[in-house]
Residue frames as a rotation matrix with the C-alpha (Angstrom) as fourth column:
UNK 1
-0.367 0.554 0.748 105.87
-0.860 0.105 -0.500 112.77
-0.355 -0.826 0.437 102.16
UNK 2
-0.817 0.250 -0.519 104.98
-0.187 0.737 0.649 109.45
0.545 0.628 -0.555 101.53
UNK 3
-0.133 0.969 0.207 101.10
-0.983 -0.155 0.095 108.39
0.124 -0.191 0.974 101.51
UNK 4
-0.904 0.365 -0.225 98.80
0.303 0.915 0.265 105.11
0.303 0.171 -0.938 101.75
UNK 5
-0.575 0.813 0.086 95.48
-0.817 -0.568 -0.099 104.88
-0.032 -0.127 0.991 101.68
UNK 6
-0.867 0.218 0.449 93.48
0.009 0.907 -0.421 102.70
-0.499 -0.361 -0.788 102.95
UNK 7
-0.344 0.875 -0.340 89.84
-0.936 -0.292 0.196 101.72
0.073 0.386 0.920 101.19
UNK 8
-0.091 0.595 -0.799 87.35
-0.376 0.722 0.581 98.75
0.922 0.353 0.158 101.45
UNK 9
-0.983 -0.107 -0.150 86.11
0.086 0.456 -0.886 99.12
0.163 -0.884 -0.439 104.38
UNK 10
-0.659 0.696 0.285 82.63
-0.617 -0.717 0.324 98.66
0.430 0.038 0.902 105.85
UNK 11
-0.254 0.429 0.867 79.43
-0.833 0.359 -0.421 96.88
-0.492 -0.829 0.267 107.83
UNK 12
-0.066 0.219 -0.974 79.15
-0.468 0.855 0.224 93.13
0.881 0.471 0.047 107.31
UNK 13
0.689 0.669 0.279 77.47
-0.692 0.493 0.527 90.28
0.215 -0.556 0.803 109.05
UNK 14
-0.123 -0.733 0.669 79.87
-0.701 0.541 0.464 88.01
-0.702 -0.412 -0.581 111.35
UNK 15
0.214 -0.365 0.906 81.11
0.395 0.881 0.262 84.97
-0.894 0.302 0.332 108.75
UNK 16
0.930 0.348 0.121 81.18
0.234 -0.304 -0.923 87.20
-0.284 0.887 -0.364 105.91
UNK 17
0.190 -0.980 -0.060 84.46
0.871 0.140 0.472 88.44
-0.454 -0.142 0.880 104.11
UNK 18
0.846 0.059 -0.529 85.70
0.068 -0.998 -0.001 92.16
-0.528 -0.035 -0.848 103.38
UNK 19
0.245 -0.799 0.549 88.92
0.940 0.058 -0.335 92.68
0.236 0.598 0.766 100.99
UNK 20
0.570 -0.306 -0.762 90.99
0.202 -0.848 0.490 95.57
-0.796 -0.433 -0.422 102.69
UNK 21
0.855 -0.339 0.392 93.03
0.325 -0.238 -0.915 97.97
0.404 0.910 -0.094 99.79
UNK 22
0.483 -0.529 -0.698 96.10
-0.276 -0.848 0.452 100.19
-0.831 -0.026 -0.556 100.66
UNK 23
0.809 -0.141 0.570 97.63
0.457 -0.458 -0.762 102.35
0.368 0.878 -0.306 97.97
UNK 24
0.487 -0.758 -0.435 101.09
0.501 -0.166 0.850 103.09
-0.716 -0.631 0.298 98.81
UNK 25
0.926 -0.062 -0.373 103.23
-0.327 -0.626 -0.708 105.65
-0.190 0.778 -0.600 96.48
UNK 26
0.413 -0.803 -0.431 106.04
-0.118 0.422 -0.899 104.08
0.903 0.422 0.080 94.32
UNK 27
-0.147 -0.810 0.568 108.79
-0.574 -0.398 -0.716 105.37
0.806 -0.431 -0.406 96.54
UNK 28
-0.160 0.146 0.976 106.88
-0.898 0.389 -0.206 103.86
-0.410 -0.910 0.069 100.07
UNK 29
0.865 0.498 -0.062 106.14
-0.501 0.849 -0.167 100.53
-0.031 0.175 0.984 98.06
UNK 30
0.777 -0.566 -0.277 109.37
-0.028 0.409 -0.912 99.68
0.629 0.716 0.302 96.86
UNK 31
-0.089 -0.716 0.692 111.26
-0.253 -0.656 -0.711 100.51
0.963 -0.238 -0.123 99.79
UNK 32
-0.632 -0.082 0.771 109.48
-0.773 -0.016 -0.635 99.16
0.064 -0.997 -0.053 102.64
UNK 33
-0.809 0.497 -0.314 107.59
0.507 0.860 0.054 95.91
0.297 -0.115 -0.948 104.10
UNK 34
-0.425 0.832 0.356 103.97
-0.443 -0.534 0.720 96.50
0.790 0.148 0.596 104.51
UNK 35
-0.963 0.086 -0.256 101.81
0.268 0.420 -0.867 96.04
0.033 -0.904 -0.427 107.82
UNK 36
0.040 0.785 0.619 98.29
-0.366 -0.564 0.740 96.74
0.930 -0.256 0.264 108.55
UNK 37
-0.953 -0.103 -0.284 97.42
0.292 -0.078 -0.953 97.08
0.076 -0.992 0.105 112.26
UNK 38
-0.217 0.974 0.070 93.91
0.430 0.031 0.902 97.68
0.876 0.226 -0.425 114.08
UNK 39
-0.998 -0.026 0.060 92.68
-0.037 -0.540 -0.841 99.88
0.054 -0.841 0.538 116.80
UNK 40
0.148 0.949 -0.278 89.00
0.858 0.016 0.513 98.87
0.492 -0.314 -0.812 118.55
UNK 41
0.351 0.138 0.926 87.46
-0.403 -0.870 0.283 101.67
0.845 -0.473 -0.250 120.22
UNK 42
0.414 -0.249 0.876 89.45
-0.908 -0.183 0.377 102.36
0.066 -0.951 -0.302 123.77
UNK 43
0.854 -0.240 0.461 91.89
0.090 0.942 0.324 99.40
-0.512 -0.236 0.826 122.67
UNK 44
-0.148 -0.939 -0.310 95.59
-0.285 -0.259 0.923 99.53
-0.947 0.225 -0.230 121.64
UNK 45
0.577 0.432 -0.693 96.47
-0.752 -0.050 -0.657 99.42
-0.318 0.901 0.296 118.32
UNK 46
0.306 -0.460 0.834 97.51
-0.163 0.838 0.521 96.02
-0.938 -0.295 0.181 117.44
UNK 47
-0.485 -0.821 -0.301 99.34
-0.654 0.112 0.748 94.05
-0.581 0.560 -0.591 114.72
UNK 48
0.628 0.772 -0.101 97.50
-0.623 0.421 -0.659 92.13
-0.466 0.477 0.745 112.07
UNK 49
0.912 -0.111 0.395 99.67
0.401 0.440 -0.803 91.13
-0.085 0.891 0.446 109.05
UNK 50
0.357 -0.680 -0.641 102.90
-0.525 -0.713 0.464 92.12
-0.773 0.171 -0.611 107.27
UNK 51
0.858 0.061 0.510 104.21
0.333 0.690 -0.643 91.66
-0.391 0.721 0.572 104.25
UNK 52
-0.045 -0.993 -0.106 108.29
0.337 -0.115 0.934 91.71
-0.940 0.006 0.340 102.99
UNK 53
0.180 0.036 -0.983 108.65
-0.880 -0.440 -0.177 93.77
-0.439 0.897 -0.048 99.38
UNK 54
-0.327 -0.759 -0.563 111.28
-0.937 0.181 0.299 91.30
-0.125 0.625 -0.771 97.81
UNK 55
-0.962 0.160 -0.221 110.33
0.210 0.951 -0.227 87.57
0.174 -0.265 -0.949 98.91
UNK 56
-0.188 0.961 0.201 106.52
-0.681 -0.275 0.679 88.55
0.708 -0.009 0.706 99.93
UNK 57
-0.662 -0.199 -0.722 107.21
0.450 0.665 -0.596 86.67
0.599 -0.720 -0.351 103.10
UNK 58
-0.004 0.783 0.622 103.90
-0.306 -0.593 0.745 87.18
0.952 -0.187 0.242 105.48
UNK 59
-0.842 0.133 -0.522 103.51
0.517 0.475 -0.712 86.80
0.153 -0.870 -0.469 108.92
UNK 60
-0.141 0.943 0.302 100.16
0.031 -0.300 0.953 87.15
0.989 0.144 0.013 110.85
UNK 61
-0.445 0.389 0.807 98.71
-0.888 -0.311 -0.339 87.75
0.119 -0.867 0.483 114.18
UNK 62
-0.992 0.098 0.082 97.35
0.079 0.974 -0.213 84.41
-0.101 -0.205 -0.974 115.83
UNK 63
-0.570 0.688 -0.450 93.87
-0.268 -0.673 -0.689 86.13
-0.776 -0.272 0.568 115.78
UNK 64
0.522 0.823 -0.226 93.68
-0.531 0.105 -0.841 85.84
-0.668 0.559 0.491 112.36
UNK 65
-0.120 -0.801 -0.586 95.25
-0.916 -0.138 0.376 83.16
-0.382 0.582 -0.718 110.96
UNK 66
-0.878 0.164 0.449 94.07
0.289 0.930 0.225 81.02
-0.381 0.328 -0.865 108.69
UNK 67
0.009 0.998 0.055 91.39
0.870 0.019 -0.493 83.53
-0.493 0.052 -0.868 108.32
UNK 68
0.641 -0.243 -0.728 93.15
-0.530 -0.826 -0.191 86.81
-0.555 0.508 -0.659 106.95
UNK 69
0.147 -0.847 0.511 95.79
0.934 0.289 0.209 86.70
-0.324 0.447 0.834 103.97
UNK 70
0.573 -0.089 -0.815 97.75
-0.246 -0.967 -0.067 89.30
-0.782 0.239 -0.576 103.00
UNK 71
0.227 -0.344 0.911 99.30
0.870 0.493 -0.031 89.71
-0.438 0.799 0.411 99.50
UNK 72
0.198 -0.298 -0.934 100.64
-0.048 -0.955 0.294 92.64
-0.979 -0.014 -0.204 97.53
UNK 73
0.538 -0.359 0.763 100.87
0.728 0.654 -0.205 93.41
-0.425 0.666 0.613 94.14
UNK 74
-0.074 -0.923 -0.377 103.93
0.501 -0.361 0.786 95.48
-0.862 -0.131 0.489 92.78
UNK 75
-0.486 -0.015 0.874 102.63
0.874 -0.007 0.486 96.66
-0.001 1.000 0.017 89.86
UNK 76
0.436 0.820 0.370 99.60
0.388 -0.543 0.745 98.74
0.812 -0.181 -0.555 91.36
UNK 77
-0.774 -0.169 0.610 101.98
-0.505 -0.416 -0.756 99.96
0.381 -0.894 0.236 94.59
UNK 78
0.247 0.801 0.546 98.85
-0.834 -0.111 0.540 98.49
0.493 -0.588 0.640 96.44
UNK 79
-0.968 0.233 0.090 98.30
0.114 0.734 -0.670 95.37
-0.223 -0.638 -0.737 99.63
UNK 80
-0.354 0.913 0.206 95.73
-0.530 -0.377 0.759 93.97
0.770 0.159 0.617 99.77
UNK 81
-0.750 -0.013 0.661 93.78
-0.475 0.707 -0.524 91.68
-0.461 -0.707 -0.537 103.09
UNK 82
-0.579 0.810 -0.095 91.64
-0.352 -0.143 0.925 89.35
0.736 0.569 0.367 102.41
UNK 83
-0.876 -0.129 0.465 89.40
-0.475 0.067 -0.877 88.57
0.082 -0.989 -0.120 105.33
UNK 84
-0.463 0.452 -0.763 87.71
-0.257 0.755 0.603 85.78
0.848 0.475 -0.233 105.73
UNK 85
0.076 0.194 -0.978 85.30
0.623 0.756 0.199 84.50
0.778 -0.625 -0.063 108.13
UNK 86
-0.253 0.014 0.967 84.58
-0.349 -0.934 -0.078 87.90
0.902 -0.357 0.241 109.95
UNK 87
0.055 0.696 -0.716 83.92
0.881 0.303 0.362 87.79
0.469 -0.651 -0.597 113.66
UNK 88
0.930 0.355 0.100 82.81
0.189 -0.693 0.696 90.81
0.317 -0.628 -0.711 116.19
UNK 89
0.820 -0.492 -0.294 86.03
0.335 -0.004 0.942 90.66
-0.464 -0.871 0.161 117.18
UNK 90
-0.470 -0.748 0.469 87.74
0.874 -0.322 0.363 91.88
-0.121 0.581 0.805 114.21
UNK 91
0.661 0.560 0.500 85.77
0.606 -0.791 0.085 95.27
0.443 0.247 -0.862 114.57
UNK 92
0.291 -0.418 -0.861 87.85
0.506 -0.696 0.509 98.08
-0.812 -0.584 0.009 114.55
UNK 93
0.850 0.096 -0.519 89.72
-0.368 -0.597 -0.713 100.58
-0.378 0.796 -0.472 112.34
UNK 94
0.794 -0.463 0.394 92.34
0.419 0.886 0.198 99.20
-0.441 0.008 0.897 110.31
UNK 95
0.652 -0.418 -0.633 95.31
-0.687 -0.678 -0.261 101.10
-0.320 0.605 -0.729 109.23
UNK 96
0.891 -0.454 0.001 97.78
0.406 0.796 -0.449 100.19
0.203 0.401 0.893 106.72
UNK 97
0.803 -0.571 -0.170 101.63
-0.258 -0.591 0.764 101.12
-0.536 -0.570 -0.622 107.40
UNK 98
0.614 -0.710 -0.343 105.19
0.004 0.438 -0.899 101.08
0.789 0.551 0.272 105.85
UNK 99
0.709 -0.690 -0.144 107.90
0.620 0.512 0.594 99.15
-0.336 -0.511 0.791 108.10
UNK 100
0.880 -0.474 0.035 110.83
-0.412 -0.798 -0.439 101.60
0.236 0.372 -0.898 108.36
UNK 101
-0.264 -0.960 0.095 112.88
-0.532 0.063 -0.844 99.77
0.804 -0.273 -0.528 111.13
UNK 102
-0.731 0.066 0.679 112.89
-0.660 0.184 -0.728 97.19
-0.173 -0.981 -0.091 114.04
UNK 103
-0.939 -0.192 0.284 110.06
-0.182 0.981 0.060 94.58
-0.290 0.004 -0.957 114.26
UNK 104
-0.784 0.620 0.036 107.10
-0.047 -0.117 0.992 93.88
0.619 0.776 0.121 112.50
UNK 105
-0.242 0.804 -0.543 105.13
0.713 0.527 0.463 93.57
0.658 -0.275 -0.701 114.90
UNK 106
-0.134 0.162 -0.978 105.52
0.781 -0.590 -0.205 96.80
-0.610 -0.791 -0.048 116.54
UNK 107
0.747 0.529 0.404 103.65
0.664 -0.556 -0.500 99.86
-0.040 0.642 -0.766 115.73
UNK 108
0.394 -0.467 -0.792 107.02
-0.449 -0.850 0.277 102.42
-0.802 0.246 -0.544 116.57
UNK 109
-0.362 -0.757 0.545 108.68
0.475 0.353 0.806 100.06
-0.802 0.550 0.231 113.75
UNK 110
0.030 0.371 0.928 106.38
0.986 -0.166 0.034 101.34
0.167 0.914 -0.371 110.83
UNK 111
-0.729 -0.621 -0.287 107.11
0.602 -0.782 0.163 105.37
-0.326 -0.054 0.944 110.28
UNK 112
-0.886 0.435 -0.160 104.24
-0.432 -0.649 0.627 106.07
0.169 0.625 0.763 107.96
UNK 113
-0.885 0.418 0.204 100.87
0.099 0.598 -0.796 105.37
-0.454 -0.684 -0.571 108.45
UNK 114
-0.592 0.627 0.507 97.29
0.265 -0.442 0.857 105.72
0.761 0.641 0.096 106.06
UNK 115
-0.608 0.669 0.428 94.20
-0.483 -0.739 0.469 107.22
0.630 0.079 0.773 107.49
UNK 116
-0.661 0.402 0.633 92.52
-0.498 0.396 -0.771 104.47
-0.561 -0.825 -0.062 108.60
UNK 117
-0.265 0.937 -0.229 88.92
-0.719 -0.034 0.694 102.41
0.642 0.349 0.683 107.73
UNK 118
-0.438 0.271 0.857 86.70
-0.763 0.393 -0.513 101.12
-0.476 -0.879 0.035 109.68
UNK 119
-0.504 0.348 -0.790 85.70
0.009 0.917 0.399 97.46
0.864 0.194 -0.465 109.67
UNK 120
-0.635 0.182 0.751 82.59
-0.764 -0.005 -0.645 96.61
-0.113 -0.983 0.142 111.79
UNK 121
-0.713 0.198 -0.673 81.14
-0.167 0.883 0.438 92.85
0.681 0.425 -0.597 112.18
UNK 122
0.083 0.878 0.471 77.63
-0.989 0.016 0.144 92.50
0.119 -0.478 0.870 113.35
UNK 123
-0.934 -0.248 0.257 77.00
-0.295 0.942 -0.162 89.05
-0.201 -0.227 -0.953 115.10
């Protein structure tokens, strides 16, 4: 069964910046591209970020770009976001995922999925 776990989430004032974790186990690190996705309340769950194992090629969501980065180091199995420049509009829960098949940017592409944390940006 392969895990991730998400951590570093929590309540912060709109311009501020939050550093999202996932922990991913050997096997799901090494093996798949990484994604995190978000789900507001009574909103799909959308696409944020992704990141490629080998080449650490990212791609982002127009939303937040220029204002999130994602990065990964291989040593620790772990992603990480960093999010910059919070606005109200990045409230939601954020999950991280491993990319099994098909396109990054869809959620049936990613197989595995962590728990969740919630980000929430006061204005």
């Amino acid at each position: 069964q392969e895990q991730m776990v998400e951590s570093g989430g929590g309540l912060v004032q709109a311009g501020d910046s939050l550093r999202l974790s996932c922990a991913a186990s050997t096997r799901t690190f090494s093996s798949y591209a990484m994604g995190w996705f978000r789900q507001a309340p009574g909103k799909e769950r959308d696409f944020v970020a992704a990141i490629t194992y080998s080449a650490g090629i990212t791609y982002y969501s127009d939303s937040v770009k220029g204002r999130f980065t994602l990065s990964r180091d291989n040593a620790k199995n772990t992603v990480y976001l960093q999010m910059n420049s919070l606005k109200p509009d990045d409230t939601a829960i954020y999950y991280c995922a491993a990319l099994t098949s098909g396109s990054i940017y869809r959620t049936n592409s990613y197989r595995y999925w962590g728990q969740g944390t919630q980000v929430t940006v006061s204005s």
